[in-house]
C-alpha positions as CSV (number, residue, x, y, z in Angstrom):
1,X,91.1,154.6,93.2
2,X,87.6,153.1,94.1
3,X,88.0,149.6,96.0
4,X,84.3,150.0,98.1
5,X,84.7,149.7,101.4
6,X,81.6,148.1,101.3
7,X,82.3,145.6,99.1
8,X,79.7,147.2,97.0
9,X,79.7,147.3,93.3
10,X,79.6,144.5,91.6
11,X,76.6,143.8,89.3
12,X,79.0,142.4,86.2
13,X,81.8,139.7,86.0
14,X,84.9,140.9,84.2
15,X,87.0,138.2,84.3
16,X,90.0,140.3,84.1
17,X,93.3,138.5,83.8
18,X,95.8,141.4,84.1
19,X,99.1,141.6,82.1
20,X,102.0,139.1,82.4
21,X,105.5,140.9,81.5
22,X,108.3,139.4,80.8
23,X,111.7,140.7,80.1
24,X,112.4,141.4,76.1
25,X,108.8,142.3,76.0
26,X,107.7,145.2,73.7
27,X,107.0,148.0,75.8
28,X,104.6,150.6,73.9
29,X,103.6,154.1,75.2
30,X,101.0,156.3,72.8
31,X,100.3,159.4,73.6
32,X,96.7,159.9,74.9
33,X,94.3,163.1,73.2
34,X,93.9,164.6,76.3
35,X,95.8,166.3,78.6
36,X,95.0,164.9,82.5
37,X,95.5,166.8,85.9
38,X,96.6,165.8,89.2
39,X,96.4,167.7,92.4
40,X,95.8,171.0,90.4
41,X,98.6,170.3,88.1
42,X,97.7,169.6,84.3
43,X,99.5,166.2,83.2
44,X,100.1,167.4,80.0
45,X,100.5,164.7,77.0
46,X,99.6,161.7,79.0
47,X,100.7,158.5,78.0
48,X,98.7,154.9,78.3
49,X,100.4,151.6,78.8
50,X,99.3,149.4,75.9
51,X,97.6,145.9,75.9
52,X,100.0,143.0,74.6
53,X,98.0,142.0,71.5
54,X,95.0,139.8,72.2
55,X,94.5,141.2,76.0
56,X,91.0,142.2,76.2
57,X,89.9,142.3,79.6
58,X,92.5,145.4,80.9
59,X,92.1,149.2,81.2
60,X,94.7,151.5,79.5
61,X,95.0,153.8,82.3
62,X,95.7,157.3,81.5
63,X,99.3,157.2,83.6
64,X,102.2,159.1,83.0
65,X,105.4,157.2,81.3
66,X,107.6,156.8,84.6
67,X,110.8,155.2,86.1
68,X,112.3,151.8,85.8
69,X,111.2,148.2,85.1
70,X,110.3,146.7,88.2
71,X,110.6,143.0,89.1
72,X,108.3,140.5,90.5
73,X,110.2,140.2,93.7
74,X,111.0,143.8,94.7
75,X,107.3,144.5,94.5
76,X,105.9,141.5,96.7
77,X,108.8,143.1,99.0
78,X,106.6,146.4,99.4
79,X,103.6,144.9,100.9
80,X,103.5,146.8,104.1
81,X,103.1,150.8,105.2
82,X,107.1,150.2,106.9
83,X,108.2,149.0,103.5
84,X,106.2,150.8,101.4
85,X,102.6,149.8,99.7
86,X,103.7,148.7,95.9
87,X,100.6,147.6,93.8
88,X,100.4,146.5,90.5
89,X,97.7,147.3,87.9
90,X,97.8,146.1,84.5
91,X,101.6,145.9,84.1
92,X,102.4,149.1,85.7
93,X,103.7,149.4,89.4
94,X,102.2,151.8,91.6
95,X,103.2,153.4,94.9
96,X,100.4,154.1,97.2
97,X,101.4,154.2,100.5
98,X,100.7,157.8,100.9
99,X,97.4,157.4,99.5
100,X,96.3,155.2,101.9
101,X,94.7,157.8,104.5
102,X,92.8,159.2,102.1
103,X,91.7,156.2,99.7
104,X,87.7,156.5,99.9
105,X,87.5,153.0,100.2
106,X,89.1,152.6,103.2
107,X,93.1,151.4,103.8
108,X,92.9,148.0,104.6
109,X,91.9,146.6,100.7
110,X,94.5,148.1,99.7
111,X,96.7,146.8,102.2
112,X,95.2,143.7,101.2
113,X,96.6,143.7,97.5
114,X,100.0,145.4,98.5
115,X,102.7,143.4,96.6
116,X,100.1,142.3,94.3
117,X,99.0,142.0,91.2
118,X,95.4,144.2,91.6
119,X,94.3,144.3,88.0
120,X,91.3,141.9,88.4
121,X,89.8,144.2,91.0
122,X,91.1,147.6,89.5
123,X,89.2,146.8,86.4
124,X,86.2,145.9,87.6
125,X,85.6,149.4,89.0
126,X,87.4,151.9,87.9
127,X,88.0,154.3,84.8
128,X,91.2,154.7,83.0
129,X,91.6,158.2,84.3
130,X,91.0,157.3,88.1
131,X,95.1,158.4,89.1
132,X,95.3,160.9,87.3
133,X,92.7,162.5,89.6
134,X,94.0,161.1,93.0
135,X,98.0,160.7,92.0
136,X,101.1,162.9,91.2
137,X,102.7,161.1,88.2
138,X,105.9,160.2,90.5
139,X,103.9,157.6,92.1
140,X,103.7,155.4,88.7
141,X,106.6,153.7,89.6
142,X,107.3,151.9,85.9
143,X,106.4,148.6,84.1
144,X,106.6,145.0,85.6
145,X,109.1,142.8,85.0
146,X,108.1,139.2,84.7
147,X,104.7,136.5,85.6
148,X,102.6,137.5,88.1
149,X,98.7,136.1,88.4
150,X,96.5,138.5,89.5
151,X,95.4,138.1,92.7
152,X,91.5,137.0,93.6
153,X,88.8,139.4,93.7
154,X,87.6,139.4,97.0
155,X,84.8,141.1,96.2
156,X,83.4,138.2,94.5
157,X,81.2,135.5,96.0
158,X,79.6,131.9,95.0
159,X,76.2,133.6,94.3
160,X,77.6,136.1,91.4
161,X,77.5,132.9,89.3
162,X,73.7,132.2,90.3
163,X,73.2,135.8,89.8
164,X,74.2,135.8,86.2
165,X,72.5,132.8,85.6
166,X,69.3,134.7,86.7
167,X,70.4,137.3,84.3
168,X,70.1,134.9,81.6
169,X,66.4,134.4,82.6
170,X,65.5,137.6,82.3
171,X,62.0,137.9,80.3
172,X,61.7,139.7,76.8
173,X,62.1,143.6,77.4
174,X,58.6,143.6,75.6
175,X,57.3,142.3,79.1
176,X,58.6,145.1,80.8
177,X,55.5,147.7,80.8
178,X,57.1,150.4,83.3
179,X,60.1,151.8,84.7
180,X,59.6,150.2,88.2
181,X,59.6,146.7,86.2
182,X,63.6,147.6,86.0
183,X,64.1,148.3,89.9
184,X,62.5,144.5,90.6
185,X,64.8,142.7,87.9
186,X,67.6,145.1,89.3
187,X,67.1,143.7,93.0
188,X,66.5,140.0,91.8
189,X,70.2,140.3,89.7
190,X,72.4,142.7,91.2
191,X,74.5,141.2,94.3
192,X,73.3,142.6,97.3
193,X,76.7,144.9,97.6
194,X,75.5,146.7,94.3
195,X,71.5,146.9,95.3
196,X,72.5,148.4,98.9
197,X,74.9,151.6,96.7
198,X,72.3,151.9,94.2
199,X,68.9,151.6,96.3
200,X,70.1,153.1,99.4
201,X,69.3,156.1,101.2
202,X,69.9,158.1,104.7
203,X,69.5,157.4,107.8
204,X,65.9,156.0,108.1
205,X,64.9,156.7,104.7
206,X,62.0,158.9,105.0
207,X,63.2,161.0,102.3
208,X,63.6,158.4,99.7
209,X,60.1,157.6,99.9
210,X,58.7,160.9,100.4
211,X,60.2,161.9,96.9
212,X,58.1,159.7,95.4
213,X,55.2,159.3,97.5
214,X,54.1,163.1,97.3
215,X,53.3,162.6,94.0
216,X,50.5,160.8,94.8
217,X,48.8,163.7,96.7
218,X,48.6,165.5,93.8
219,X,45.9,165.1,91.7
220,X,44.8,166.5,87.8
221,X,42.1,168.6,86.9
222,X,41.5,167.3,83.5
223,X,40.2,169.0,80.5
224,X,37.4,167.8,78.2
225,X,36.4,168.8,74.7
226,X,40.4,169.9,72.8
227,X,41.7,168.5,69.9
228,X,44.4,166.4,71.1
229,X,45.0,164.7,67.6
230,X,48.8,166.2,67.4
231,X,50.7,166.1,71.0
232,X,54.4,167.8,71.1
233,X,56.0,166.7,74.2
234,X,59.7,168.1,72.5
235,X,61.5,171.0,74.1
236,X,64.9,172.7,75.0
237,X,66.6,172.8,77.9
238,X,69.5,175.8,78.6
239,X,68.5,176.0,74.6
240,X,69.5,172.7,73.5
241,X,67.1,170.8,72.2
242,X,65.4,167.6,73.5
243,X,63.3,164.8,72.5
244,X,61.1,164.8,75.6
245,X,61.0,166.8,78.4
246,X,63.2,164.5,81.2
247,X,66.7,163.8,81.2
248,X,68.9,161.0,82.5
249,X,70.6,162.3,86.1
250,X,74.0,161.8,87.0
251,X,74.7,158.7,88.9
252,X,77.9,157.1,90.3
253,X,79.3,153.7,89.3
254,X,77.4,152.1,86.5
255,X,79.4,149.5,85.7
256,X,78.3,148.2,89.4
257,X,75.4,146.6,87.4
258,X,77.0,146.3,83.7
259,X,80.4,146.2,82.3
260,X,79.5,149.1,79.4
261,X,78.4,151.5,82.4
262,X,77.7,154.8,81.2
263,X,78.9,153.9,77.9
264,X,75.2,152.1,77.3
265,X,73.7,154.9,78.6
266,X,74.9,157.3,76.6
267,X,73.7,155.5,73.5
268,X,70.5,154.6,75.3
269,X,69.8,158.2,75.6
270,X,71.5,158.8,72.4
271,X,68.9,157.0,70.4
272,X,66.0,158.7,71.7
273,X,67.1,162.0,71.8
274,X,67.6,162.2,75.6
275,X,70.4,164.2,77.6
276,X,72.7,162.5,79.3
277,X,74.3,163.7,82.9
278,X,77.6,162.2,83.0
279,X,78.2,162.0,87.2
280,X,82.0,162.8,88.1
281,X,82.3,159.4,89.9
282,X,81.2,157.3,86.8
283,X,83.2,153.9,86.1
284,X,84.6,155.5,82.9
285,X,86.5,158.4,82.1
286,X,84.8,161.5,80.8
287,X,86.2,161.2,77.3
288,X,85.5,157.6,76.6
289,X,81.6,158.7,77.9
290,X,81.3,161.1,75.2
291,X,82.9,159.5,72.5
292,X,80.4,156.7,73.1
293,X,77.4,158.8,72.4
294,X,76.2,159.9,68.5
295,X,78.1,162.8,67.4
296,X,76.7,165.9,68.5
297,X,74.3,164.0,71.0
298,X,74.5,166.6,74.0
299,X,75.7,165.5,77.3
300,X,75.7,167.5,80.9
301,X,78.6,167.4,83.1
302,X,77.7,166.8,87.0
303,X,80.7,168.1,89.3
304,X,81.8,167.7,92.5
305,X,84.0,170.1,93.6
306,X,87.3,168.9,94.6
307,X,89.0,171.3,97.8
308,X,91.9,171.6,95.3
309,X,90.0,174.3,93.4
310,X,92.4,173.5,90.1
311,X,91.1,170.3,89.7
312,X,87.6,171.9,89.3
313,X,88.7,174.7,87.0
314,X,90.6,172.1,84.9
315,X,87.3,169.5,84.7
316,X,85.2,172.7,83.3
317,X,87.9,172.9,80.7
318,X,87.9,169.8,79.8
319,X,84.1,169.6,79.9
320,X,84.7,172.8,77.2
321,X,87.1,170.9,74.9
322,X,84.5,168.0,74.7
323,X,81.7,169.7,73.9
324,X,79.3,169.4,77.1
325,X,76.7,171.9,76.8
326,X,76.2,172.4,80.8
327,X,78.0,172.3,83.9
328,X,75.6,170.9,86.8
329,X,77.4,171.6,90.4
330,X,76.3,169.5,92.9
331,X,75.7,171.9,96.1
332,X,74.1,169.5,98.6
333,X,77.2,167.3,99.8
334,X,79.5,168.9,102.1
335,X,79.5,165.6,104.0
336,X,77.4,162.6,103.2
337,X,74.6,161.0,104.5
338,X,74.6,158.4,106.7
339,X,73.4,155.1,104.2
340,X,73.3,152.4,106.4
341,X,72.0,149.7,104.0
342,X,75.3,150.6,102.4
343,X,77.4,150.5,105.2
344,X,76.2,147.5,105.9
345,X,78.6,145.9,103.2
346,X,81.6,147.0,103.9
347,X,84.7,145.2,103.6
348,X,87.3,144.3,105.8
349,X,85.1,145.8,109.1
350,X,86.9,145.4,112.9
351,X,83.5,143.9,114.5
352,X,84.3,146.5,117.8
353,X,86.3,149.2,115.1
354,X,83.3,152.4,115.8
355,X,84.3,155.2,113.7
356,X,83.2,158.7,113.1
357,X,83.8,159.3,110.4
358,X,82.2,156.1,108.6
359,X,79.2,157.6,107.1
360,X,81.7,159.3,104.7
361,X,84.8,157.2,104.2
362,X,83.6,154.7,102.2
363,X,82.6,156.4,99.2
364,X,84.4,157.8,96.5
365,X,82.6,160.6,96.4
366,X,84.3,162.3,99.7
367,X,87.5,162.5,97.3
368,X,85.7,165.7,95.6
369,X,84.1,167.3,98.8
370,X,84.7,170.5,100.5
371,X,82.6,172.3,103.2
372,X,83.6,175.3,102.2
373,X,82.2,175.7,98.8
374,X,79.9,178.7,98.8
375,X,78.4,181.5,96.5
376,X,82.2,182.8,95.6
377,X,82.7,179.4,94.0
378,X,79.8,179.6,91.7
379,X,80.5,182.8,90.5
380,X,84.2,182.1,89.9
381,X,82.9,179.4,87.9
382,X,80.5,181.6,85.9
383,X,83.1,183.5,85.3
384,X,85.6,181.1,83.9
385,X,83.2,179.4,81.3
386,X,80.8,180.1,78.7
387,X,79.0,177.1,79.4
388,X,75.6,177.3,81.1
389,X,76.5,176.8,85.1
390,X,73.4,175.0,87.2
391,X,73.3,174.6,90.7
392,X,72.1,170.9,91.5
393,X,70.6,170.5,95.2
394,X,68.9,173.3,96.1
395,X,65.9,172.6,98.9
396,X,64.1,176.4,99.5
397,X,63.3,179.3,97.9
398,X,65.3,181.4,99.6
399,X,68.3,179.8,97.7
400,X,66.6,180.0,94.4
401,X,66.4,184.0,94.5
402,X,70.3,183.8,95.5
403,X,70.9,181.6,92.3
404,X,69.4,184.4,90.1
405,X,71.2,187.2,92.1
406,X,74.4,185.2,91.4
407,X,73.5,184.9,87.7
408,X,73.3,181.0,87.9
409,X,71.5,179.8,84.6
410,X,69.6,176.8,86.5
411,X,68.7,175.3,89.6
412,X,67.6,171.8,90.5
413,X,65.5,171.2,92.9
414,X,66.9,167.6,94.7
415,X,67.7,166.3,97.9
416,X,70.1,163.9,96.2
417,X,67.5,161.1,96.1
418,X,67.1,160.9,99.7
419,X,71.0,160.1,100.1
420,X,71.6,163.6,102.3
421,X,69.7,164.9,104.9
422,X,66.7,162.1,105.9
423,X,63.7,164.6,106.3
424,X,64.8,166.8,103.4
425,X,61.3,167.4,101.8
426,X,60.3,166.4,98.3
427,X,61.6,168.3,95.3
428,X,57.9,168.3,93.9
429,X,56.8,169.7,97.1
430,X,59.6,172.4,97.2
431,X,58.7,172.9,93.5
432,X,55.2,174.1,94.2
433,X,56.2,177.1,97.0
434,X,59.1,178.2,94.4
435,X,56.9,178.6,91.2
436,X,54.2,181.0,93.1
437,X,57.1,183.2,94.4
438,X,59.4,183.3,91.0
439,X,56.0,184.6,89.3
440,X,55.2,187.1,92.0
441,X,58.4,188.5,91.3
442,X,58.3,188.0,87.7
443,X,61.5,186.1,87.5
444,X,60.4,182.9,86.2
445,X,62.2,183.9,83.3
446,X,65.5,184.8,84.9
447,X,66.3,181.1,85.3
448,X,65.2,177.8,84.5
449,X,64.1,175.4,87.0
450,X,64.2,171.2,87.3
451,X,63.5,168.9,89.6
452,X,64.6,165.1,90.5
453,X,63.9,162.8,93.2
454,X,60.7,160.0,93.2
455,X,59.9,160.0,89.5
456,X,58.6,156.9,88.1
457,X,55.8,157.3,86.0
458,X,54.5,160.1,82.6
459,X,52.1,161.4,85.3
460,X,55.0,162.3,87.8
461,X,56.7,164.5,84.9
462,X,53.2,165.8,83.9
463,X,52.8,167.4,87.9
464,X,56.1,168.6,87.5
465,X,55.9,170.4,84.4
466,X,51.9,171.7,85.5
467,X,53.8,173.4,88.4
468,X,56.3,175.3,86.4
469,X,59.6,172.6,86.0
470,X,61.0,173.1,82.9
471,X,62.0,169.5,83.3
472,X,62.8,166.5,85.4
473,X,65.4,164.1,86.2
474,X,65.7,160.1,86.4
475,X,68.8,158.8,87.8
476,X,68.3,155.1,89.6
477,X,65.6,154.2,87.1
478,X,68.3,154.0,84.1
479,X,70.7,152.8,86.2
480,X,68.0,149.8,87.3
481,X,67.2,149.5,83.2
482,X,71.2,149.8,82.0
483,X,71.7,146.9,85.1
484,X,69.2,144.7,83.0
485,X,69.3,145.6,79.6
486,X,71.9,147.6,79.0
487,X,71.3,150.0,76.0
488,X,68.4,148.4,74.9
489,X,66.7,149.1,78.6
490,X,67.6,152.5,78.9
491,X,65.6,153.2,75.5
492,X,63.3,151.1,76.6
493,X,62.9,153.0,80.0
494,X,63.1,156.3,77.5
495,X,60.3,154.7,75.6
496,X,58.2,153.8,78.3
497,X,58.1,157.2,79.9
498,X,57.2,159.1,76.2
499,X,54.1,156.6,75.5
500,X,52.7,157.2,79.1
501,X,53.7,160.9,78.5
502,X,51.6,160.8,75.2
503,X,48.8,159.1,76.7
504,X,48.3,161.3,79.7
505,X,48.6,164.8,77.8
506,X,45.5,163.6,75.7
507,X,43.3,162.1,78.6
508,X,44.7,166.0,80.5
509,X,43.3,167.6,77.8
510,X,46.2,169.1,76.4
511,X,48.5,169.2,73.2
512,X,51.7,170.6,73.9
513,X,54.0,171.3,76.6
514,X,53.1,175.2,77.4
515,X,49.4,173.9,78.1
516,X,50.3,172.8,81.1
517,X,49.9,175.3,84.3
518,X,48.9,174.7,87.7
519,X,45.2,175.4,86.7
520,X,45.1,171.6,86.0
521,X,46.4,169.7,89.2
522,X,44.3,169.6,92.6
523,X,46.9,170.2,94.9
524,X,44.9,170.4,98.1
525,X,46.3,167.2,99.7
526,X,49.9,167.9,98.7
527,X,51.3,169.6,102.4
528,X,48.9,167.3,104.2
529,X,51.4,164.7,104.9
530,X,51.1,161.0,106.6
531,X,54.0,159.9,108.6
532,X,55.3,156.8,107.0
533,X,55.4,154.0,109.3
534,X,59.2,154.3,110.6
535,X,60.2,150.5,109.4
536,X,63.2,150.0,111.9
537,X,61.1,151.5,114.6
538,X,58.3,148.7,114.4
539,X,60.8,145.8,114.4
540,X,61.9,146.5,117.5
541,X,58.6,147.5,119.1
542,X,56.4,145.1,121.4
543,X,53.0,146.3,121.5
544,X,51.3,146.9,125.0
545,X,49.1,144.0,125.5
546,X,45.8,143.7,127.3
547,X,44.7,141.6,130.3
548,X,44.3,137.5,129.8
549,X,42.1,136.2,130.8
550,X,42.5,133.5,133.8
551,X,42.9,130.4,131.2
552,X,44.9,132.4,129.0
553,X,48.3,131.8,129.4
């Protein structure tokens, strides 16, 4: 269940109304497609609570057929931890008193909404599938019995209407003439709770910008005199093809910044032949992702791996069934990072409540941690699937070289945007001591290697690719051009990155993709970094100050 802590989130307004039950009402149950698991149990057949005709602002949530009808007045009688925490969501009564310790968004909204109707809120966030991952089935409770209005989104504020007034303003997408166009509109629409999830990063935020500033130390090396008449910038990666040679990254909580989430973005990517990353915290369940994208378009599956090692397994299964062609573990969260801008939105904060663990319990994400996820994991997972397994987060070489001991089909190179460890270095930076060691050793074609991080421009790709990337990612940028645009910014953002692509290769001096090697950057300046100036730092600092002068005062 995602209810931010941080109030974060909101970039679109639903409107949800909920259902209103009365008694005599038809009661409907299908069975759902796919089967769903629960605390490393399979929920086998599944069955969704169906929309009264003409409802069109609820979720069918993939919940389990359970119990009695329950009345209006025995829930708002559970709406305390003594009596028991009784929500209801979309005419279905839940009991989550025991989930409270471990809800990522903290207890107290929950406590907020016990004995209430919670659909508003619910649907605004969440995916259909969201108990099924968190729940046993026992604690859908059974249907509501009778009127009862949703209760307000407190998440919401007066300036969500301004916002989406601004969103109207927006200019033609034929004024936007590069990807960091979307980030401005982002900030200028999105309330500030959704800008601080998206945007943020740890600590003091060194990383974030080092990502992308380290491009900028590199420099090309350009050819003169080739035929550049024909440019191929096409390629495969794990041998599936692709239109160009970047992908979409995984990214949590889309629908933060538009209702269709990572529904648009799949058929964003979808028309331009782009592979989607499908993040395991997205707004919408797995299953509704891909069936929103073109048949046959491929998609990647980015997993968190849950301590409950079944849930895992189960996910790769499912991932199997659907068709994913990739299995992309995330390896650099044990805990995460301490993202203050986020924090900073938190709801329902004690203004003296200091707690140690806050810098991971307000983010859904912590849900499908563990520390202990080593080596043994990865190859339990190669072993289970055919699918090609990737390691996502890897910051040294040394760990490369382990990744092809362990048989692991690719590694990206990320520090998770700058969200992890503040002074992680740049993926790009890494990139250039891995290459030089890979070819030493004559492995670089043992495994294939990505980056992401601080990409923004054809020319960021093109350094990546000259160092020996097989590709790169892009995760906030289509997040920033879905929150705008919706499918018509992502391809726009996809677009934007070919032309500039196109362009560059021809004024490099080269044609297709394998042309590019190290030869042709100037990478003299890349290790020779400047301190950025340390922003919270300086607000607080008073400069020393020379003597006055006797009429100075």
């Amino acid at each position: 269940m995602r209810f931010p802590r941080s109030g974060l989130r909101i970039g679109s307004r639903w409107g949800s109304r909920g259902l209103h039950w009365r008694a005599g009402a038809p009661r409907m149950w299908p069975k759902l497609p796919n089967a769903h698991f629960t605390a490393g149990a399979i929920i086998a057949g599944s069955l969704a609570f169906a929309a009264i005709a003409g409802e069109k602002d609820f979720i069918r949530l993939d919940t389990a057929q359970q119990g009695r009808e329950i009345t209006v007045d025995e829930l708002q009688k559970h709406n305390n931890e003594e009596d028991g925490v009784w929500v209801c969501i979309n005419g279905l009564v839940y009991d989550l008193t025991d989930f409270l310790p471990m809800h990522p968004g903290g207890a107290k909204i929950i406590l907020h909404y016990a004995g209430k109707n919670a659909s508003t809120i619910f649907n605004k966030f969440h995916a259909k599938d969201v108990f099924t991952k968190f729940l046993d089935p026992e604690k859908c409770l059974g249907p509501l019995v009778g009127d009862l209005e949703p209760a307000e989104d407190i998440t919401a504020s007066e300036e969500d209407e301004e916002r989406e007034q601004l969103r109207g303003q927006l200019p033609k997408l034929s004024k936007v003439f590069n990807i960091s166009d979307f980030e401005y509109l982002s900030k200028r629409i999105l309330t500030p709770h959704a800008w601080a999830y998206y945007s943020s990063a740890a600590d003091d935020e060194i990383t974030l910008r080092e990502n992308h500033y380290a491009f900028s130390r590199i420099f090309f090396n350009p050819k003169v005199l080739t035929d550049v008449s024909d440019v191929d910038i096409s390629t495969e990666f794990l041998g599936v093809k692709s239109s160009a040679p970047f992908y979409c990254s995984a990214a949590a909580q889309a629908r933060m910044g538009n209702e269709d989430g990572e529904l648009s973005i799949a058929r964003g990517c979808g028309n331009e032949g782009i592979i989607q990353m499908i993040s395991s915290t997205a707004s919408y369940s797995l299953g509704e992702i891909v069936e929103a994208a073109r048949k046959n378009q491929p998609q990647w599956f980015q997993l968190y791996v849950n301590e409950d090692r079944d849930i895992s397994y189960n996910t790769i299964k499912q991932c199997e069934k659907l068709g994913l062609k990739a299995i992309f573990v995330t390896v650099d969260t044990a805990m995460l990072g301490r993202r203050e801008k986020d924090l900073k939105f938190r709801l329902f904060d004690d203004e003296d409540e200091v707690s140690s663990t806050e810098s991971h319990a307000d983010d859904p994400l912590m849900n499908f941690k563990d520390v202990r996820l080593t080596w043994e994991d990865i190859d339990k997972f190669k072993s289970m699937t055919k699918l090609p397994i990737v390691i996502k987060g890897v910051q040294r070489v040394q760990d490369v070289l382990l990744a092809i001991d362990h048989g692991v089909d690719a590694v990206v190179l990320s520090n998770h945007g700058g969200r992890q460890l503040d002074f992680s270095r740049a993926p790009v930076e890494v990139l250039a001591d891995v290459m030089p060691v890979l070819k030493e050793k004559k492995l670089e074609e043992k495994i294939e290697v990505y980056i992401d991080g601080g990409i923004r421009r054809g020319t960021d790709v093109l350094k990546a690719l000259c160092l020996g990337a097989k590709g790169v990612g892009l995760g906030r940028p289509f997040l920033y051009a879905n929150s705008t645009y919706g499918e018509q910014g992502v391809t726009r953002a996809i677009q934007l990155l070919k032309r500039e692509l196109l362009l560059d290769m021809k004024l490099l001096g080269v044609s297709k993709l394998s042309d590019l090697t190290p030869e042709l950057l100037d990478l003299r300046s890349l290790h020779n970094r400047t301190a950025p100036p340390d922003m919270l730092y300086n607000a607080g600092y008073e400069p020393l100050a020379p003597p006055k002068f006797l009429n100075e005062t």
